[in-house]
C-alpha positions in Angstrom: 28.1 -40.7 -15.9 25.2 -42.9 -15.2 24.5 -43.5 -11.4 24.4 -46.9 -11.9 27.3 -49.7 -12.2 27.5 -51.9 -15.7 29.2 -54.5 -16.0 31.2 -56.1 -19.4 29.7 -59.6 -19.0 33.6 -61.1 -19.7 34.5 -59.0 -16.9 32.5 -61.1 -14.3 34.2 -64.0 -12.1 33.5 -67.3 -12.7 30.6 -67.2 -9.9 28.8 -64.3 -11.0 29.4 -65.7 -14.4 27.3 -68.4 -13.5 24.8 -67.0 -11.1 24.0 -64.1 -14.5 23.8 -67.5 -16.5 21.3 -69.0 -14.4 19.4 -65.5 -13.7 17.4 -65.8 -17.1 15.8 -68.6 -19.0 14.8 -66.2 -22.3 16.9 -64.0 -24.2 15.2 -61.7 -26.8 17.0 -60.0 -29.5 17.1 -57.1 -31.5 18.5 -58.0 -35.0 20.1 -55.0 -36.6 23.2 -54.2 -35.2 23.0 -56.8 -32.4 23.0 -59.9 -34.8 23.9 -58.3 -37.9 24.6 -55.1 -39.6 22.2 -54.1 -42.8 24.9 -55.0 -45.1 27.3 -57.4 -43.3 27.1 -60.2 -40.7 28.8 -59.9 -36.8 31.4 -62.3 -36.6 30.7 -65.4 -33.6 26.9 -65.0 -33.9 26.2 -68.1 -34.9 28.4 -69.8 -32.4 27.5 -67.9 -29.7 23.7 -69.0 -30.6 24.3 -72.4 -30.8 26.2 -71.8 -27.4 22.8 -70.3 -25.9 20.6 -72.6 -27.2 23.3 -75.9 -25.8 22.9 -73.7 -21.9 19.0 -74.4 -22.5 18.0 -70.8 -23.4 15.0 -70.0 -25.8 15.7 -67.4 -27.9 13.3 -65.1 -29.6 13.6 -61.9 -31.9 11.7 -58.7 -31.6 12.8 -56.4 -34.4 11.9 -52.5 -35.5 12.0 -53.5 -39.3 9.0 -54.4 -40.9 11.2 -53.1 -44.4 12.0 -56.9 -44.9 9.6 -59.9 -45.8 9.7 -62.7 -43.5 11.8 -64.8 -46.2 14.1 -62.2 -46.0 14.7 -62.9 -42.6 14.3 -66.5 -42.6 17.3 -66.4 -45.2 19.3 -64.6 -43.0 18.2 -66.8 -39.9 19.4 -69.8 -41.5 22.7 -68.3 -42.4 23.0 -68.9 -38.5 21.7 -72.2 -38.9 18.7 -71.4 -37.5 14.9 -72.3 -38.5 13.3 -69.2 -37.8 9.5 -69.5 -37.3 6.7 -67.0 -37.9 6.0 -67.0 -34.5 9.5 -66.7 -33.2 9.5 -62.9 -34.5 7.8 -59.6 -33.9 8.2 -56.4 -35.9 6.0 -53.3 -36.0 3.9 -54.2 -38.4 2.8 -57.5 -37.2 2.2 -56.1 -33.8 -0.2 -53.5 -35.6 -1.8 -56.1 -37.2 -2.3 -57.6 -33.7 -3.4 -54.5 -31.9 -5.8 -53.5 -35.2 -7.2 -57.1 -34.8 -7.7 -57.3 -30.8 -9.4 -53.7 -31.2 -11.8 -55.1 -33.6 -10.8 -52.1 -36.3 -12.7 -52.1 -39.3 -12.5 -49.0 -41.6 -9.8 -47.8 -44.3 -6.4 -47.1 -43.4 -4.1 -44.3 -44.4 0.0 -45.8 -44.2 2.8 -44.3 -44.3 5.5 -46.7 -44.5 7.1 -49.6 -47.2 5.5 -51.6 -49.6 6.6 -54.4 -47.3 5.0 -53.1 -44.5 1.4 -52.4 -46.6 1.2 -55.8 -47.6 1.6 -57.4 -44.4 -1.5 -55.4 -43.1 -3.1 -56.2 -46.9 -2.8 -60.1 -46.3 -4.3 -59.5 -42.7 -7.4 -58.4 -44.3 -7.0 -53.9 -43.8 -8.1 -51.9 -46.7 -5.3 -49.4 -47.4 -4.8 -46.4 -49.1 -1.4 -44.2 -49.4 0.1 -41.8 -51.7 0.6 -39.5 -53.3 4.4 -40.3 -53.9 4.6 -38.9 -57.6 5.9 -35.1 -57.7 3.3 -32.6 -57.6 3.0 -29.5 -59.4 4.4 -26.9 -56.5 0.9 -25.0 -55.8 -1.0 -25.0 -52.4 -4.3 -24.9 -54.3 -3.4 -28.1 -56.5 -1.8 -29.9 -53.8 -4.3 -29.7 -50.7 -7.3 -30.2 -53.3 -5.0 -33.7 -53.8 -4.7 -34.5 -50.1 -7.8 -33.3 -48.6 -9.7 -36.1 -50.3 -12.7 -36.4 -47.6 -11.5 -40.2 -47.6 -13.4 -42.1 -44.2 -9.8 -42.8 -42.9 -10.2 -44.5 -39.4 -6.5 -44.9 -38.9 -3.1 -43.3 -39.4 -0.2 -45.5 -39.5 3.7 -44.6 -39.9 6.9 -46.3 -39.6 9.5 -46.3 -42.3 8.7 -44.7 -45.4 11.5 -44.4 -48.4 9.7 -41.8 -50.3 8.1 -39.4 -47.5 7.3 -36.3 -49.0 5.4 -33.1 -47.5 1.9 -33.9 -49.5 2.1 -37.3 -47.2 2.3 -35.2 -44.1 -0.2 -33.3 -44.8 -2.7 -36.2 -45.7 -2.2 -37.5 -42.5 -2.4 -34.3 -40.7 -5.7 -33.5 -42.3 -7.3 -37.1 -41.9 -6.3 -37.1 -37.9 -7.6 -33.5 -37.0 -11.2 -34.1 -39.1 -12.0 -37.0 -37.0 -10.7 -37.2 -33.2 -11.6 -40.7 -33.5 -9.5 -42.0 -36.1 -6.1 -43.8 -34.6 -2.8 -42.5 -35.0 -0.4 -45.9 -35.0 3.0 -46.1 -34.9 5.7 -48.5 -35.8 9.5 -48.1 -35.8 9.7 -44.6 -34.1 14.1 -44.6 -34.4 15.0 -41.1 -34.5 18.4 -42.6 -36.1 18.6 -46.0 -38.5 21.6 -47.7 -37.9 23.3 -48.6 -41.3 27.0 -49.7 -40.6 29.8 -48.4 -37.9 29.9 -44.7 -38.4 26.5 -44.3 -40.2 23.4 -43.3 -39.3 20.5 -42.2 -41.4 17.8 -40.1 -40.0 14.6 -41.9 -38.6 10.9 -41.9 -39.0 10.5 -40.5 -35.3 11.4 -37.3 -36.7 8.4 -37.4 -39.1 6.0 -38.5 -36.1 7.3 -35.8 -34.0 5.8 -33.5 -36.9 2.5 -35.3 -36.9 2.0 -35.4 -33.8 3.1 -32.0 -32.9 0.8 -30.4 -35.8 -2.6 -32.7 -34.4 -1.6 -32.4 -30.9 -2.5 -36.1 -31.0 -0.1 -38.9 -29.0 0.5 -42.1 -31.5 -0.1 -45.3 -30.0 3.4 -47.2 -30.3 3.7 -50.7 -31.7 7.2 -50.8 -31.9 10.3 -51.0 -29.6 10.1 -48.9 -26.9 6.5 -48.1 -27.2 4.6 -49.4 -24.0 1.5 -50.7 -25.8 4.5 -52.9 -27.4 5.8 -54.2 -24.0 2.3 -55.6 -23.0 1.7 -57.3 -26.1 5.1 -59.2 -26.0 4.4 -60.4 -22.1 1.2 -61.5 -23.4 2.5 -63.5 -26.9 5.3 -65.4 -25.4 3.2 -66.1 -22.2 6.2 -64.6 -19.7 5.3 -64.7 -15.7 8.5 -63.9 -14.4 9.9 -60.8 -16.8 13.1 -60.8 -14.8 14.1 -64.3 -16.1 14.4 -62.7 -19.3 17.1 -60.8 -21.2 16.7 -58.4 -23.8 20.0 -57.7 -26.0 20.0 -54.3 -28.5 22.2 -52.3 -29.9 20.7 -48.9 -29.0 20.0 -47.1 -26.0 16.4 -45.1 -26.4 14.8 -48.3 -28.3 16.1 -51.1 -27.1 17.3 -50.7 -23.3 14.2 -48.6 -22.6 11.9 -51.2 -24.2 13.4 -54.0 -21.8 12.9 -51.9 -19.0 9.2 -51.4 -19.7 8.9 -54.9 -20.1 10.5 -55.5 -16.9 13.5 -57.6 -18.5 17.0 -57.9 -17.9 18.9 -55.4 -19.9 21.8 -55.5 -22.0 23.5 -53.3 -24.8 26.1 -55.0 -27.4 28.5 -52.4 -28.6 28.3 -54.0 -32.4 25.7 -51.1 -33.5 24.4 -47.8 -33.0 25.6 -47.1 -29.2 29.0 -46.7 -28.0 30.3 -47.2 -24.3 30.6 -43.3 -24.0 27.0 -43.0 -24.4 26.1 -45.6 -22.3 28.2 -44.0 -19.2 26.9 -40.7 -19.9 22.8 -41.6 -20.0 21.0 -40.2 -17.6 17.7 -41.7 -17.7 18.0 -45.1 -15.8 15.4 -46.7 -17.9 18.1 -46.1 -20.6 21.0 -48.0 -18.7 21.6 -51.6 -19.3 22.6 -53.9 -16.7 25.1 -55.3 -18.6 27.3 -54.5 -21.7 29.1 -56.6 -24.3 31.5 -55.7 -27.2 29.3 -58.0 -29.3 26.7 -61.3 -29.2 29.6 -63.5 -29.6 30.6 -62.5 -26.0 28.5 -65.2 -24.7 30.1 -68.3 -26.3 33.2 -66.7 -24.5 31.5 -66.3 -21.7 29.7 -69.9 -21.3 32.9 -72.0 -22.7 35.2 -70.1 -19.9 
């Protein structure tokens, strides 16, 4: 069991409910699992939004799914009546765009991920190229011929990608050990994907952990928990004081670590991918919230008393 003492935010007495309420002026969300599942809504979100936003808290959204359009997610925003704005949401592949941008990148990029995620870097101005995806005759001749193309790849990106295959792999791998300059970039790095109670696909952290062990290479992380991540939110949402924010996720490695390495309050909501066992057994403190909550709606309970 963790060191460290977490307490169920309905559990606290009316002072510390009010001294935790005064503690932070932000909250940021993670929106799978926390807000709602991929196939189904969280019951009392809404309300306990509106309940937030009435206590005079801003609320913002950091995400690791770049799979949806930002319609998508304005849809699903104002299902919780609220007018989500471009600027009110990060998710990997914006902040790649960002980082890509700020580094002054210009060169062809090889990507690994969802058609979503390509065209967000397309409109931003990259040149892509990605493939093969088709099935290739099984023959180690035919096949590296394919993927050793000699293409002036400057950068490696993954996150999610619905039809990885082994000729992808080995793309990347040869692109990132020809040239020790070209940038290895990663989004969502979940080594699970969170689906609905009980169901857990597998992640593309797996497929980076094969990248990076066959380069030897260390990917620079653009989504949740990845460092390079936690510096570019500070600077976007202009935060001085980190502790008068709180992050709420669902999971333990992304999301609690991520807050932690942005310095933010921490807590877990039980409504996704981490149960209270596995919160009271984690070891690593940067993994333990400061708080817990069965779900989101936990805060209209706990600001109407």
């Amino acid at each position: 069991m963790s060191s460290k003492q977490i307490r169920h935010i309905l559990q606290l007495s009316p002072i510390e409910r009010k001294q935790f309420l005064d503690s932070f002026d932000y909250v940021m969300f993670d929106c799978d699992g926390v807000l709602w599942t991929v196939f189904e809504s969280i019951r009392g979100v809404q309300h306990a939004l509106d309940a937030l936003r009435c206590a005079g808290k801003t609320l913002r959204y950091i995400t690791n799914n770049s799979v949806r359009p930002f319609a998508s997610y304005a849809t699903q925003f104002r299902s919780l009546g609220i007018d989500l704005r471009p600027e009110d949401i990060v998710h990997p592949a914006l902040s790649i765009v960002r980082y890509l941008k700020r580094s002054h990148f210009q060169g062809l990029i090889y990507c690994l991920a969802t058609e979503n995620f390509k065209n967000v870097l397309l409109q931003a101005g990259f040149d892509l190229i990605d493939g093969p995806t088709e099935p290739m005759e099984e023959s180690f001749r035919k096949i590296i011929a394919t993927v050793n193309d000699k293409a002036p790849v400057g950068a490696v990106i993954i996150d999610v990608d619905f039809n990885m295959n082994y000729p992808k792999l080995m793309r990347a791998e040869f692109y990132l050990k020809r040239d020790p300059n070209c940038l290895l970039l990663a989004g969502a790095t979940d080594r699970a994907l969170h689906v609905r109670p009980g169901m857990n696909v597998i992640g593309p952290g797996d497929f980076l952990d094969i990248l990076e062990s066959a380069t030897g290479r260390s990917a620079i992380i653009l989504g949740k928990p990845g460092p390079q991540l936690a510096e570019q939110v500070i600077s976007i949402y202009g935060i001085e004081d980190p502790r008068r924010v709180l992050f709420v996720g669902d999971m333990l490695r992304q999301d609690i670590a991520f807050g932690a390495r942005c310095g933010f309050q921490r807590m877990l909501v039980l409504s996704g991918g981490a149960t209270v066992e596995q919160m009271l057994a984690e070891g690593d403190q940067e993994c333990v919230p400061d708080y817990y909550a069965d779900s989101v709606a936990d805060f209209a309970k706990l600001i109407e008393g």
